[in-house]
C-alpha angles and dihedrals in degrees: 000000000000118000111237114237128237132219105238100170137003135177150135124266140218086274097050095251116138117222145177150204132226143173123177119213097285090062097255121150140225145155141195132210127203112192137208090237087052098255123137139200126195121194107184134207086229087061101253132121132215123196123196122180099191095233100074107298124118134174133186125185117187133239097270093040096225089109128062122178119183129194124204114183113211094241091066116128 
Protein backbone atom coordinates (compact mmCIF):
# COMPACT_ATOMS: atom_id res chain seq x y z
CA UNK A 1 0.00 0.00 0.00
CA UNK A 2 1.05 3.32 -0.96
CA UNK A 3 2.75 5.41 1.62
CA UNK A 4 0.68 9.09 2.20
CA UNK A 5 2.89 12.23 1.62
CA UNK A 6 3.50 14.77 3.78
CA UNK A 7 3.79 18.44 3.30
CA UNK A 8 7.27 19.33 4.56
CA UNK A 9 7.53 23.11 3.26
CA UNK A 10 5.04 25.81 1.29
CA UNK A 11 5.31 29.24 0.25
CA UNK A 12 4.79 31.98 -2.45
CA UNK A 13 7.46 33.08 -4.92
CA UNK A 14 8.63 35.95 -6.50
CA UNK A 15 5.75 35.24 -9.33
CA UNK A 16 2.96 34.81 -7.00
CA UNK A 17 2.66 31.13 -7.54
CA UNK A 18 2.08 28.97 -4.26
CA UNK A 19 3.83 26.10 -4.02
CA UNK A 20 4.66 22.85 -1.63
CA UNK A 21 6.78 20.21 -0.68
CA UNK A 22 6.18 17.03 -0.06
CA UNK A 23 8.11 13.27 0.78
CA UNK A 24 6.44 10.51 1.43
CA UNK A 25 8.20 7.56 4.28
CA UNK A 26 10.66 6.21 2.06
CA UNK A 27 12.20 9.43 1.81
CA UNK A 28 10.94 10.28 -1.79
CA UNK A 29 10.28 13.96 -2.86
CA UNK A 30 7.86 15.92 -4.56
CA UNK A 31 6.49 19.19 -4.97
CA UNK A 32 3.38 21.01 -6.46
CA UNK A 33 2.96 24.57 -8.01
CA UNK A 34 -0.28 26.57 -8.28
CA UNK A 35 0.05 29.28 -10.29
CA UNK A 36 -1.64 32.91 -10.60
CA UNK A 37 -2.76 32.05 -14.55
CA UNK A 38 -4.47 28.49 -13.06
CA UNK A 39 -2.23 26.43 -14.10
CA UNK A 40 -0.97 23.77 -12.07
CA UNK A 41 2.15 21.45 -11.91
CA UNK A 42 2.46 17.97 -9.69
CA UNK A 43 5.63 16.43 -9.14
CA UNK A 44 5.01 13.33 -7.34
CA UNK A 45 7.08 11.16 -4.89
CA UNK A 46 5.96 7.88 -7.32
CA UNK A 47 7.91 9.83 -10.43
CA UNK A 48 5.43 10.83 -12.18
CA UNK A 49 4.35 14.35 -13.29
CA UNK A 50 0.87 15.93 -13.81
CA UNK A 51 0.21 19.67 -16.06
CA UNK A 52 -2.52 21.34 -15.87
CA UNK A 53 -3.08 24.74 -17.99
CA UNK A 54 -5.78 25.81 -16.57
CA UNK A 55 -7.86 26.23 -20.03
CA UNK A 56 -8.52 22.65 -20.79
CA UNK A 57 -5.03 20.89 -21.31
CA UNK A 58 -3.88 18.40 -19.38
CA UNK A 59 -0.86 16.14 -19.51
CA UNK A 60 0.37 12.81 -17.21
CA UNK A 61 3.44 11.15 -17.58
CA UNK A 62 3.93 7.91 -15.54
CA UNK A 63 6.55 6.80 -12.81
CA UNK A 64 9.02 5.34 -15.14
CA UNK A 65 8.53 8.24 -17.83
CA UNK A 66 8.36 6.15 -20.62
CA UNK A 67 4.25 7.04 -20.95
CA UNK A 68 2.59 10.47 -21.57
CA UNK A 69 -0.82 10.81 -21.88
CA UNK A 70 -2.32 14.38 -22.66
CA UNK A 71 -5.66 15.50 -22.44
CA UNK A 72 -7.21 18.73 -24.57
CA UNK A 73 -10.85 19.56 -23.75
CA UNK A 74 -12.80 21.06 -26.75
CA UNK A 75 -13.47 24.19 -25.05
CA UNK A 76 -9.76 25.02 -25.03
CA UNK A 77 -8.88 28.11 -26.29
Amino acid sequence: MPSKDQITGYGTNSQGNSYDTRADSSGNTGYHYSNTDGSYYYSNTNGSTYYNSGDGYAQYTSPSGDKTTSYESAGKK
